[in-house]
mmCIF entry with sequence, helices, sheets and N, C-alpha, C, O atoms, coordinates in Angstrom:
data_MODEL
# 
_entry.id   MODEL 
# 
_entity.id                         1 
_entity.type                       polymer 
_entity.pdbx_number_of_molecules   1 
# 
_entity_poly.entity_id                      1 
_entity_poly.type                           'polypeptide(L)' 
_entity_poly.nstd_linkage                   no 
_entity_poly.nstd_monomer                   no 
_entity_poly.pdbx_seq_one_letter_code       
;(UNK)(UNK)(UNK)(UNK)(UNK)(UNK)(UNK)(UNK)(UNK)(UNK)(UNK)(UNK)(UNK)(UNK)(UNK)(UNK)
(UNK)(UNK)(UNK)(UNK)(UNK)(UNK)(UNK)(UNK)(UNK)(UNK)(UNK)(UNK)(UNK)(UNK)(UNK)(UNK)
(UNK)(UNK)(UNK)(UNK)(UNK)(UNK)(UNK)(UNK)(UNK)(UNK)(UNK)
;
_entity_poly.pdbx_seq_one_letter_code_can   XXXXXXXXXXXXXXXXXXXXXXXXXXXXXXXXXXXXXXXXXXX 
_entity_poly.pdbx_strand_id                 A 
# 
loop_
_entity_poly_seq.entity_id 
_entity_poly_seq.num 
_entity_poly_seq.mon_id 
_entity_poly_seq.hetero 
1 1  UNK n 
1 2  UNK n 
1 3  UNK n 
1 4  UNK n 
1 5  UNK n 
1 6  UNK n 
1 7  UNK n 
1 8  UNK n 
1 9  UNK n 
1 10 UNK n 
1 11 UNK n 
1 12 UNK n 
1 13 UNK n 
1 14 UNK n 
1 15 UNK n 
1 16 UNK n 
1 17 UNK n 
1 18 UNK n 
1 19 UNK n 
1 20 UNK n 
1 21 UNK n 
1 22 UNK n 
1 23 UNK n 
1 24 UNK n 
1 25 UNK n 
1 26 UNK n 
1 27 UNK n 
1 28 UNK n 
1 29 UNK n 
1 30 UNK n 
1 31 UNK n 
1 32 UNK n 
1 33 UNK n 
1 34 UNK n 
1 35 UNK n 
1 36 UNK n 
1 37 UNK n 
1 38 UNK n 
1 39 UNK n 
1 40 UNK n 
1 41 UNK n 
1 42 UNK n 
1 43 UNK n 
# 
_struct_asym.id          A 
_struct_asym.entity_id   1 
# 
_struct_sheet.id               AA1 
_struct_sheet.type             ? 
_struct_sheet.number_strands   2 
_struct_sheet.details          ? 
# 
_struct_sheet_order.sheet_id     AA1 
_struct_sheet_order.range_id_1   1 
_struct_sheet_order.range_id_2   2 
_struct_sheet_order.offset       ? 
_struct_sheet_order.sense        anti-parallel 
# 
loop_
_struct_sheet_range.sheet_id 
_struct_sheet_range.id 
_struct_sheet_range.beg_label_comp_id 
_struct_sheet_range.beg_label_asym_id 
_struct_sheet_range.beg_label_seq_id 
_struct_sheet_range.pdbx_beg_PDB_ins_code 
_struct_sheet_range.end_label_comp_id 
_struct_sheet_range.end_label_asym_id 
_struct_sheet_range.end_label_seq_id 
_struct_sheet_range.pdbx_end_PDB_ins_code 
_struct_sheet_range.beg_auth_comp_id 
_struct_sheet_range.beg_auth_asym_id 
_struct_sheet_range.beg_auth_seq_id 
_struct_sheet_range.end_auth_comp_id 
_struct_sheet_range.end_auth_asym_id 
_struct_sheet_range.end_auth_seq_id 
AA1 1 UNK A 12 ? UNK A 14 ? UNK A 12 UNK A 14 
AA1 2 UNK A 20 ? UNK A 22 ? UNK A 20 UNK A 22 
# 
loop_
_atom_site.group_PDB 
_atom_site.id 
_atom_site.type_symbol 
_atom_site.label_atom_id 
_atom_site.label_alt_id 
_atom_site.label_comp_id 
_atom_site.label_asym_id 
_atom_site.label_entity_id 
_atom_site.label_seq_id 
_atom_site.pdbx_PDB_ins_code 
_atom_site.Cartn_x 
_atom_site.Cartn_y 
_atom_site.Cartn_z 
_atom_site.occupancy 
_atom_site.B_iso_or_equiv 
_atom_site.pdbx_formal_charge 
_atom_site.auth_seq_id 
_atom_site.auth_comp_id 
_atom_site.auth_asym_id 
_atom_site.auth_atom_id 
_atom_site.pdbx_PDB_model_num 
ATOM 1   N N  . UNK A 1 1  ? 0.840   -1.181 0.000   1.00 0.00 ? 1  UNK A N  1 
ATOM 2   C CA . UNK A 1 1  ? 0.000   0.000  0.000   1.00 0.00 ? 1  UNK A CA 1 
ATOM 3   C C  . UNK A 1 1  ? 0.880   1.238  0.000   1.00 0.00 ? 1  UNK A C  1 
ATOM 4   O O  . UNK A 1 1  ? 1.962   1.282  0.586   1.00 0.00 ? 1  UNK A O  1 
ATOM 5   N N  . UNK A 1 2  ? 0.301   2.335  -0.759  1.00 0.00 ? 2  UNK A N  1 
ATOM 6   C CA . UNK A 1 2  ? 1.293   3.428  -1.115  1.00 0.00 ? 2  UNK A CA 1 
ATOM 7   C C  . UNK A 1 2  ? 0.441   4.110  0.160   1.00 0.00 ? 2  UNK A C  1 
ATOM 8   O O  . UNK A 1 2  ? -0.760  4.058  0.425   1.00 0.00 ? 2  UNK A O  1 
ATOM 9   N N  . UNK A 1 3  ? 1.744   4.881  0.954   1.00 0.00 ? 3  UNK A N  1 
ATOM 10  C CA . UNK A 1 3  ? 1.293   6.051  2.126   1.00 0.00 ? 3  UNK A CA 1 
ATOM 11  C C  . UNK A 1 3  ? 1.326   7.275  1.487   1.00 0.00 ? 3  UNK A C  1 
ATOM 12  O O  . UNK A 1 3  ? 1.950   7.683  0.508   1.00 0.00 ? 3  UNK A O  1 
ATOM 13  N N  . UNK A 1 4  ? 0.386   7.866  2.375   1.00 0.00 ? 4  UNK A N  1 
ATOM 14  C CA . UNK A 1 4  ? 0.408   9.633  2.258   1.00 0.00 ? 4  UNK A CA 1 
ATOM 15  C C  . UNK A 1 4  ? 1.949   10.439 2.141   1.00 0.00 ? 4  UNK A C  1 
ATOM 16  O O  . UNK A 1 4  ? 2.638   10.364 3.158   1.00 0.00 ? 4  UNK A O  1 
ATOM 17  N N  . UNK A 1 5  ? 2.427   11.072 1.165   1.00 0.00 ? 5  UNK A N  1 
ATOM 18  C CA . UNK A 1 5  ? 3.392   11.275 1.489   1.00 0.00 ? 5  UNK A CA 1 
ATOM 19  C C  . UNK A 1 5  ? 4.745   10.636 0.208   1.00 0.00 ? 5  UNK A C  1 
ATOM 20  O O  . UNK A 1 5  ? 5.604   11.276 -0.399  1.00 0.00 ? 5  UNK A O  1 
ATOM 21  N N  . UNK A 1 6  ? 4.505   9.556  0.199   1.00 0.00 ? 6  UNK A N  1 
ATOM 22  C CA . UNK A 1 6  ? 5.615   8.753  -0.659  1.00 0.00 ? 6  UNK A CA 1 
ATOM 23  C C  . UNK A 1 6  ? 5.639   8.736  -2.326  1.00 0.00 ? 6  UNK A C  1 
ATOM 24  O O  . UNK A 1 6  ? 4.481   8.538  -2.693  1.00 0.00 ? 6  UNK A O  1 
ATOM 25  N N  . UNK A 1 7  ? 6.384   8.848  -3.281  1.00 0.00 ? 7  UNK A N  1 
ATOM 26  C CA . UNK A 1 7  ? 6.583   8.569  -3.872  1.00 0.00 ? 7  UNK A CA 1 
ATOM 27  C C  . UNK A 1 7  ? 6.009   7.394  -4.946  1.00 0.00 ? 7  UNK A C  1 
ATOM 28  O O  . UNK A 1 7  ? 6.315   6.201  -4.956  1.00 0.00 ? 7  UNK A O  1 
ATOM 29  N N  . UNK A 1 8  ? 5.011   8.164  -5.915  1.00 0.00 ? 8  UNK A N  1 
ATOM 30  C CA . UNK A 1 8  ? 4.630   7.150  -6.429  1.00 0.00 ? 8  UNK A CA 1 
ATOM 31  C C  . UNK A 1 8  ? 5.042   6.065  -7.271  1.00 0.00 ? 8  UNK A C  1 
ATOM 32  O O  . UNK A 1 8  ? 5.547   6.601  -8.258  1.00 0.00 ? 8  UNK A O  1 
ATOM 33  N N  . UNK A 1 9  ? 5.089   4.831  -7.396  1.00 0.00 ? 9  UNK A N  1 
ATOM 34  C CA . UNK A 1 9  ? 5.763   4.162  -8.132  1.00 0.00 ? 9  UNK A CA 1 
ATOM 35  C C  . UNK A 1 9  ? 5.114   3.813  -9.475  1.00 0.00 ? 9  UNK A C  1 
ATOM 36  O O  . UNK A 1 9  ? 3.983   3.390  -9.713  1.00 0.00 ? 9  UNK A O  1 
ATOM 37  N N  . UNK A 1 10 ? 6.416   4.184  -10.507 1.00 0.00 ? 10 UNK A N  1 
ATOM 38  C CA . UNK A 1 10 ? 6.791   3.881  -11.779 1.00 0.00 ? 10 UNK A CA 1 
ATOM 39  C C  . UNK A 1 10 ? 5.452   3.288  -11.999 1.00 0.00 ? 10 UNK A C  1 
ATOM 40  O O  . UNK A 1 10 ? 5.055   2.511  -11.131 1.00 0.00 ? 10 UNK A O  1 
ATOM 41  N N  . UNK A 1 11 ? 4.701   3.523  -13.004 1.00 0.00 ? 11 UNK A N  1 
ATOM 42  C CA . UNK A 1 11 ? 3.700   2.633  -13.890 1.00 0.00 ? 11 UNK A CA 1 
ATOM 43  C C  . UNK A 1 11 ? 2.969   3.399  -15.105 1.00 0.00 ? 11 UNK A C  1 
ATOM 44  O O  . UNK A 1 11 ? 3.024   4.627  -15.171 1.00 0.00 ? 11 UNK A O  1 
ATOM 45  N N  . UNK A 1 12 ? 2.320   2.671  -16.011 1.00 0.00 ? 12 UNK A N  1 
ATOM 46  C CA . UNK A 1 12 ? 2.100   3.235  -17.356 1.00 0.00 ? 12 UNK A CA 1 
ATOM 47  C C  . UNK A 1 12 ? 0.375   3.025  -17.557 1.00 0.00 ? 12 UNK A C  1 
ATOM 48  O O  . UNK A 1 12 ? -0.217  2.035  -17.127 1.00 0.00 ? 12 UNK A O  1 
ATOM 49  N N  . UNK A 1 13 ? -0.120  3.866  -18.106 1.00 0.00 ? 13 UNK A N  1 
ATOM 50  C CA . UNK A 1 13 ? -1.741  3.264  -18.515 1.00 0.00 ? 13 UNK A CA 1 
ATOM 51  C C  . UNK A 1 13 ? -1.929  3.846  -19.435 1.00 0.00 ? 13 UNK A C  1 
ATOM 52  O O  . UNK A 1 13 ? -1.298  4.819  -19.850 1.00 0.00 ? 13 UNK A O  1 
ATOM 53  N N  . UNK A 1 14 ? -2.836  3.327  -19.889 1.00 0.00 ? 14 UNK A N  1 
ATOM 54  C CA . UNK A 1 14 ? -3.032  3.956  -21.643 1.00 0.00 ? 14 UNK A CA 1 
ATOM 55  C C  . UNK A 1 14 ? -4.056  5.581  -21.716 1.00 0.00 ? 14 UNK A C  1 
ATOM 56  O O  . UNK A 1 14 ? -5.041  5.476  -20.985 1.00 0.00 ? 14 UNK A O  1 
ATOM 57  N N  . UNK A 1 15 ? -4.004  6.436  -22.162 1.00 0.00 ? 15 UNK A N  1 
ATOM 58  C CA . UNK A 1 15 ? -4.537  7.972  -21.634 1.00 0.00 ? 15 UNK A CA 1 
ATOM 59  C C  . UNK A 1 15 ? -5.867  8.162  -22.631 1.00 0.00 ? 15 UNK A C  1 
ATOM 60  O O  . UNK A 1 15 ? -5.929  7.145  -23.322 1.00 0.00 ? 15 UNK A O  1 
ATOM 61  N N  . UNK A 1 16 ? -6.815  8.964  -22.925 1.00 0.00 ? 16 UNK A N  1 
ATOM 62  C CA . UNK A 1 16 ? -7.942  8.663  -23.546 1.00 0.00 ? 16 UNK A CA 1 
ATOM 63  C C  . UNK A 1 16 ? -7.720  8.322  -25.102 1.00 0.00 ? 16 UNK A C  1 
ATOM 64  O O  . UNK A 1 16 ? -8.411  7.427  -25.589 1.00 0.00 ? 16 UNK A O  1 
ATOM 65  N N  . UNK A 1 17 ? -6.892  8.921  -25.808 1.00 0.00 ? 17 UNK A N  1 
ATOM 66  C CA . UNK A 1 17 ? -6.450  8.621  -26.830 1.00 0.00 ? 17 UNK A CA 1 
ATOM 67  C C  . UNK A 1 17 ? -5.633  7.003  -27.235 1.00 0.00 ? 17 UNK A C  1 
ATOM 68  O O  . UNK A 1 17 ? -5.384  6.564  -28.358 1.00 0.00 ? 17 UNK A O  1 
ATOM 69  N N  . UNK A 1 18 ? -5.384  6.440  -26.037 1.00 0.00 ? 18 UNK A N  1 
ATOM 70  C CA . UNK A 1 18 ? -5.017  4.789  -25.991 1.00 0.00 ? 18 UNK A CA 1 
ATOM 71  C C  . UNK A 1 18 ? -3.542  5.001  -26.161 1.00 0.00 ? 18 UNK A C  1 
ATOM 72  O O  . UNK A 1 18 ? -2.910  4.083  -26.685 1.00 0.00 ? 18 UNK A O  1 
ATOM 73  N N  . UNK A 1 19 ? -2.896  6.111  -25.781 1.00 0.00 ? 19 UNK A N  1 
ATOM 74  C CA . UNK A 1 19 ? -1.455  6.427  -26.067 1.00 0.00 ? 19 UNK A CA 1 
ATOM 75  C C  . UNK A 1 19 ? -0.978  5.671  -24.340 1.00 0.00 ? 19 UNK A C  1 
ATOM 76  O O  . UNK A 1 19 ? -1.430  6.011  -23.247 1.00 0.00 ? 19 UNK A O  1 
ATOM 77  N N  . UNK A 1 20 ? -0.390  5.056  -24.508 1.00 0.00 ? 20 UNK A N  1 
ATOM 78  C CA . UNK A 1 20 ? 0.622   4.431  -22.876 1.00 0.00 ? 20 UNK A CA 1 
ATOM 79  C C  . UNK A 1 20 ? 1.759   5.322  -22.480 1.00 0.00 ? 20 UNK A C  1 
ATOM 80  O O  . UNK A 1 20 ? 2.939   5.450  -22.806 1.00 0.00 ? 20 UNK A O  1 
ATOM 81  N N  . UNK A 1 21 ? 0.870   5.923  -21.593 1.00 0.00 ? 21 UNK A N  1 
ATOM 82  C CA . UNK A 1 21 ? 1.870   7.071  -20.602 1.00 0.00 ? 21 UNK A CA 1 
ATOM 83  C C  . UNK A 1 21 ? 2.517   6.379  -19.360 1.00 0.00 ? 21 UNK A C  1 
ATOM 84  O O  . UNK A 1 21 ? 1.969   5.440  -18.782 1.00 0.00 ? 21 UNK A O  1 
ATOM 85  N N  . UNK A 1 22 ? 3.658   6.879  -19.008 1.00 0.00 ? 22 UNK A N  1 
ATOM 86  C CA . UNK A 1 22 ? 4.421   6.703  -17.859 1.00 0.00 ? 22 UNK A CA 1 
ATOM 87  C C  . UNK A 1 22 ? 4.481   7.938  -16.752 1.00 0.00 ? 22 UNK A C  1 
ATOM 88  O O  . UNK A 1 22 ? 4.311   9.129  -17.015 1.00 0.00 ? 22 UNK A O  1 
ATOM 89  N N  . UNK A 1 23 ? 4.727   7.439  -15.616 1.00 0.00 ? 23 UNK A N  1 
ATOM 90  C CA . UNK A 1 23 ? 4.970   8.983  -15.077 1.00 0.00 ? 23 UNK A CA 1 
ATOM 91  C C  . UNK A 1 23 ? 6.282   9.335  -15.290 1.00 0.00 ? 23 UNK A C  1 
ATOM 92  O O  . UNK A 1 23 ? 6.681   9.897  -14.270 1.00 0.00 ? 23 UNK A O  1 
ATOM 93  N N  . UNK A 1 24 ? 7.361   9.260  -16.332 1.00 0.00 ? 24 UNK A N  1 
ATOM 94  C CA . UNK A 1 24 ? 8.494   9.672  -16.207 1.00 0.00 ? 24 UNK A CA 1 
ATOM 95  C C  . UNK A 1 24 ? 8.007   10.599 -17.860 1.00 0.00 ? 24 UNK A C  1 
ATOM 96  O O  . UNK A 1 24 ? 8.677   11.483 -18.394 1.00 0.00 ? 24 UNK A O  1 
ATOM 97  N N  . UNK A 1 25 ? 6.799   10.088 -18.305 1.00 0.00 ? 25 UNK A N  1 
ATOM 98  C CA . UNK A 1 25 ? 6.387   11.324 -19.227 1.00 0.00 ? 25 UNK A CA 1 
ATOM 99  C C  . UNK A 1 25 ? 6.398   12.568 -18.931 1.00 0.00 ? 25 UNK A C  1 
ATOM 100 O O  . UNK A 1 25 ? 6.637   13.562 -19.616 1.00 0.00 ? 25 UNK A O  1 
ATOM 101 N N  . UNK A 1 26 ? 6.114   12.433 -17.835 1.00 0.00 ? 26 UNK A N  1 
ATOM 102 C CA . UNK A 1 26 ? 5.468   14.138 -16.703 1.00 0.00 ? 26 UNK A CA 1 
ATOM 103 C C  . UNK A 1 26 ? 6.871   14.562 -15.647 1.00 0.00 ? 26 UNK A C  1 
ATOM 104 O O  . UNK A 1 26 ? 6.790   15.434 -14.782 1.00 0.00 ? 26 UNK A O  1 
ATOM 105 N N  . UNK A 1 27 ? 8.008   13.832 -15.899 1.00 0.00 ? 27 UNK A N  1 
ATOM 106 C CA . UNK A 1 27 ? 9.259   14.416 -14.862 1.00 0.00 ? 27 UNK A CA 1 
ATOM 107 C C  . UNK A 1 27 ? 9.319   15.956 -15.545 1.00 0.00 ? 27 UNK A C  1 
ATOM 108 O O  . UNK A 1 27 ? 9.287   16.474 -16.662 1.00 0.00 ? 27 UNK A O  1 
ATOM 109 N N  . UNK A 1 28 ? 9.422   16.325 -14.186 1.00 0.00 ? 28 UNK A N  1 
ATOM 110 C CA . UNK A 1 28 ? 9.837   18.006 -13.895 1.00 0.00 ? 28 UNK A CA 1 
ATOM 111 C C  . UNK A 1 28 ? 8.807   18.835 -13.892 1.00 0.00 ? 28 UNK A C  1 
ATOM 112 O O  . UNK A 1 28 ? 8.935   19.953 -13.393 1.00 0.00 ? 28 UNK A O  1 
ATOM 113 N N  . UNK A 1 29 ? 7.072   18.231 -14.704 1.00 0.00 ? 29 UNK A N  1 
ATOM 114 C CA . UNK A 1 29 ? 6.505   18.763 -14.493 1.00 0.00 ? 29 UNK A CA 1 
ATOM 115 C C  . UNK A 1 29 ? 5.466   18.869 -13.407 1.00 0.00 ? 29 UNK A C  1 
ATOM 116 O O  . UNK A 1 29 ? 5.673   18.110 -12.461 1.00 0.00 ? 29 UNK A O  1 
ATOM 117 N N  . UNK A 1 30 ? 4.266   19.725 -13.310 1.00 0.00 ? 30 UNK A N  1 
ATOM 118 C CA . UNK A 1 30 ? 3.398   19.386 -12.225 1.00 0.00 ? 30 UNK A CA 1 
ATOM 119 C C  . UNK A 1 30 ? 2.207   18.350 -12.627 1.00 0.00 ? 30 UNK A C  1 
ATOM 120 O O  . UNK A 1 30 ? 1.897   18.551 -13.801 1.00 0.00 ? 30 UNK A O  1 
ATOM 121 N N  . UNK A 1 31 ? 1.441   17.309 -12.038 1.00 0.00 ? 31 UNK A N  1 
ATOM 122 C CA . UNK A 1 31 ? 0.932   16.201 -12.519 1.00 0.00 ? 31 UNK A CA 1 
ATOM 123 C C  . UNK A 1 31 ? 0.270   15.653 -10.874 1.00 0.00 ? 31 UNK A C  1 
ATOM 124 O O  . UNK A 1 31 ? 0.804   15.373 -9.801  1.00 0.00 ? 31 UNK A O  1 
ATOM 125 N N  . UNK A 1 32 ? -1.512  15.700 -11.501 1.00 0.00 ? 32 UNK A N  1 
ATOM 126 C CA . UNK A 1 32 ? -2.343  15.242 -10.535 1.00 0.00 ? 32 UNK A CA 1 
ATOM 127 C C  . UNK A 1 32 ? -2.552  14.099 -10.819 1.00 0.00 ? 32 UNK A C  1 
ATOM 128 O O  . UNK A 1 32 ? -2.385  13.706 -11.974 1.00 0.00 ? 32 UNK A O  1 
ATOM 129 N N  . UNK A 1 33 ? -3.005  13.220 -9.744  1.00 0.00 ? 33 UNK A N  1 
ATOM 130 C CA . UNK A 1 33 ? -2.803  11.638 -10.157 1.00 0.00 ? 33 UNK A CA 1 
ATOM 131 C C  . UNK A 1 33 ? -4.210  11.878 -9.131  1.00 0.00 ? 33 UNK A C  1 
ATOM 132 O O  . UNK A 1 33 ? -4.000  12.101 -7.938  1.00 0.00 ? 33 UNK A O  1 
ATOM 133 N N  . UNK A 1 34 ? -5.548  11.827 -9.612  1.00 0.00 ? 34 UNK A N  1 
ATOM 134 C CA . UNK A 1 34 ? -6.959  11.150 -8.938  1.00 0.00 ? 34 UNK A CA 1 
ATOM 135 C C  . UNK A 1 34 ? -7.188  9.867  -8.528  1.00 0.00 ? 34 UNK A C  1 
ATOM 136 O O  . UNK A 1 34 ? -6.768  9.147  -9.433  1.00 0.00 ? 34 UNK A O  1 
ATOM 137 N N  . UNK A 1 35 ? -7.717  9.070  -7.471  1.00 0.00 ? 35 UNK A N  1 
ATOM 138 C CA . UNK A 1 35 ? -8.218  8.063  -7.458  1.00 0.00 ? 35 UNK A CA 1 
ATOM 139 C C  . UNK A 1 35 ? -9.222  8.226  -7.026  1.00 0.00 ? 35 UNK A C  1 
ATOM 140 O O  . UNK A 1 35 ? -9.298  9.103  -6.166  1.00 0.00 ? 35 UNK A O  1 
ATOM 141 N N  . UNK A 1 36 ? -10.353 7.545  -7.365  1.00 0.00 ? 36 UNK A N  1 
ATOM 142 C CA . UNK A 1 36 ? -11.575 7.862  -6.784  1.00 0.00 ? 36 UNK A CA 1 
ATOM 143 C C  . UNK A 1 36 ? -12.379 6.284  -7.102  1.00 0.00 ? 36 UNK A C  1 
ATOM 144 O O  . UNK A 1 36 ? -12.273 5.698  -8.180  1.00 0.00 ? 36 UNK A O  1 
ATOM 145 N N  . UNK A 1 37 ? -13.326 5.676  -5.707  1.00 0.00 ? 37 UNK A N  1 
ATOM 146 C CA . UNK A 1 37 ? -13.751 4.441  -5.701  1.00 0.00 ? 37 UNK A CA 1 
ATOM 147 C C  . UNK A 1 37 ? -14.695 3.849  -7.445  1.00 0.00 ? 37 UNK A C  1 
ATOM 148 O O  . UNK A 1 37 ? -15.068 4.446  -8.455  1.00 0.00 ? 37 UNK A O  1 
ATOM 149 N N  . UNK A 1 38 ? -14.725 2.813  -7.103  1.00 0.00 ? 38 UNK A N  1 
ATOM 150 C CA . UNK A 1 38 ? -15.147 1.795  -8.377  1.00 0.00 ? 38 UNK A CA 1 
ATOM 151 C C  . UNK A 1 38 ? -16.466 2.772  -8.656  1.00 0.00 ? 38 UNK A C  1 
ATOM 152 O O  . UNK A 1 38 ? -17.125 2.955  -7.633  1.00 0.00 ? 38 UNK A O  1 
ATOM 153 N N  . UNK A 1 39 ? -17.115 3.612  -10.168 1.00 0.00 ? 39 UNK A N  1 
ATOM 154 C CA . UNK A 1 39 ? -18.472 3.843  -10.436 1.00 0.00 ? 39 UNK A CA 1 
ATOM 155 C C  . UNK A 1 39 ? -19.166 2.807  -9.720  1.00 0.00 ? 39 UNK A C  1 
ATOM 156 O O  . UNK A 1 39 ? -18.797 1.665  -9.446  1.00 0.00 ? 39 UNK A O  1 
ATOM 157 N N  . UNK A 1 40 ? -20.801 3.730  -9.333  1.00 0.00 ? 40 UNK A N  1 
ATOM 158 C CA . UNK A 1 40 ? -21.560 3.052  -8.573  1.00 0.00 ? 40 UNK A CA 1 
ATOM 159 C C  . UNK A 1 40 ? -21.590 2.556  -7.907  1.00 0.00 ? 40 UNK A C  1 
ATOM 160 O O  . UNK A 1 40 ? -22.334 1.576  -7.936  1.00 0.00 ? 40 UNK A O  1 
ATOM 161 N N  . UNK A 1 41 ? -20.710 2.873  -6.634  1.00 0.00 ? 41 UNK A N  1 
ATOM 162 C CA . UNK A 1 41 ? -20.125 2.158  -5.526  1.00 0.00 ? 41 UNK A CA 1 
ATOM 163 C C  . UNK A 1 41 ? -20.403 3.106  -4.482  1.00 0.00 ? 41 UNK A C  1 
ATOM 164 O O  . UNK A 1 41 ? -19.613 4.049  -4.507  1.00 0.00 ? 41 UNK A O  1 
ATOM 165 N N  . UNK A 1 42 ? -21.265 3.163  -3.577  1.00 0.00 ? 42 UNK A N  1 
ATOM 166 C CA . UNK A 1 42 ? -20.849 3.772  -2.275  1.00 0.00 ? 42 UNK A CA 1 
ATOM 167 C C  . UNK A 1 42 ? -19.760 4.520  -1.922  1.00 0.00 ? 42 UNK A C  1 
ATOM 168 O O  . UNK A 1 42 ? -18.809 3.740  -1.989  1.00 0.00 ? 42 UNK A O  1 
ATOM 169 N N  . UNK A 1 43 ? -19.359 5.623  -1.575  1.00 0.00 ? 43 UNK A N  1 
ATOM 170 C CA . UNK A 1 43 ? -17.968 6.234  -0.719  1.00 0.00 ? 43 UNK A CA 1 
ATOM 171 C C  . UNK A 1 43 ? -17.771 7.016  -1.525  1.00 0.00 ? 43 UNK A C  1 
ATOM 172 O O  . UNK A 1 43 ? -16.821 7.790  -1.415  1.00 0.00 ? 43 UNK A O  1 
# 
């Protein structure tokens, strides 16, 4: 489990256009990373 605070680790997902981004796409810049629970789910 990633803590408050740490360093997110290295990983890639494909962006709306289906292009596979990394976060070393976004080094140096500023970059929000959302998580928010499963649609239609409580919380």
């Amino acid at each position: 489990m990633i803590t408050e605070g740490s360093s997110a680790p290295d990983f890639s997902l494909p962006d709306q256009d289906g292009v596979q981004r990394t976060l070393k796409d976004f080094a140096g810049k500023w970059l929000l990373l959302f998580f928010y629970p499963k649609d239609d789910t409580p919380g």
